[in-house]
N, C-alpha and C positions, 0 to 999 in steps of 0.2 A: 504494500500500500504506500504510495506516494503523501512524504509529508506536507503542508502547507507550510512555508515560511512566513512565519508573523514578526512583527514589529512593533516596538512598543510605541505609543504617543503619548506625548502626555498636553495635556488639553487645559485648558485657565475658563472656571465659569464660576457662574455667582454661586454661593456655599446654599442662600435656599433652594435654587433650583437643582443642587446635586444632591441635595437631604431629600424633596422631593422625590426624586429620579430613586434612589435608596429605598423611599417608601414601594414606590411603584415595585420597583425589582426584587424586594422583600414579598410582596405581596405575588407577584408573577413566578416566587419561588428560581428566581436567579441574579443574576446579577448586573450590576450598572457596564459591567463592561459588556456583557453579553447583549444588553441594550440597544450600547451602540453600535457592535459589530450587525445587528436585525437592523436600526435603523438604517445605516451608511449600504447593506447590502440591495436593501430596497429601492435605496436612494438613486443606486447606481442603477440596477433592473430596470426602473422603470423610467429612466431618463436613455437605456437602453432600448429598452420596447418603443418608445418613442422613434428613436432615433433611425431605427428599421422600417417603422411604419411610416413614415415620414417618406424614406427611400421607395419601398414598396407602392406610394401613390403618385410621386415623381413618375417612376419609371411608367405606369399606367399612363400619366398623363404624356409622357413625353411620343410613349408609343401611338397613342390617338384612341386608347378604347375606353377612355372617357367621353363623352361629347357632351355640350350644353348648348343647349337650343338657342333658336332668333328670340332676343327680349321683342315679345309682341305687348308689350304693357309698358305703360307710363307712370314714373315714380307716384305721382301725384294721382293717379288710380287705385295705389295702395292703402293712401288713407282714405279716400271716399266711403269705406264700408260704414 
């Protein structure tokens, strides 16, 4: 099994908000550092899922199997309802 290399950080935050987080992670039955390695990994995931899907409707559009139609209406049509 392949290890992960970790590294330590060390991070500066206000002491309620890390008595806080304590509380949280007492009660989650783990720990503040386990916390943030769930935060930061999600952080990344889904700024990753983004960043593919982002790509994946580029390329749609640049291919042309998107189309949008002739605007047959006038801004000012919109509000008339």
């Amino acid at each position: 099994m392949d290890r992960i290399k970790s590294t330590n950080l060390t991070l500066v935050i206000d002491e309620e908000l890390l008595r806080a987080a304590r509380k949280v992670a007492l009660d989650q039955q783990t720990s503040v550092n386990h916390l943030v390695r769930q935060f930061l990994t999600a952080l990344v995931q889904g700024s990753t899922r983004r960043r593919l899907a982002r790509a994946r409707l580029q390329k749609k559009f640049d291919a042309g199997l998107v189309r949008v139609g002739k605007r047959n209406w006038k801004r000012e049509e919109l509000y008339d309802r």
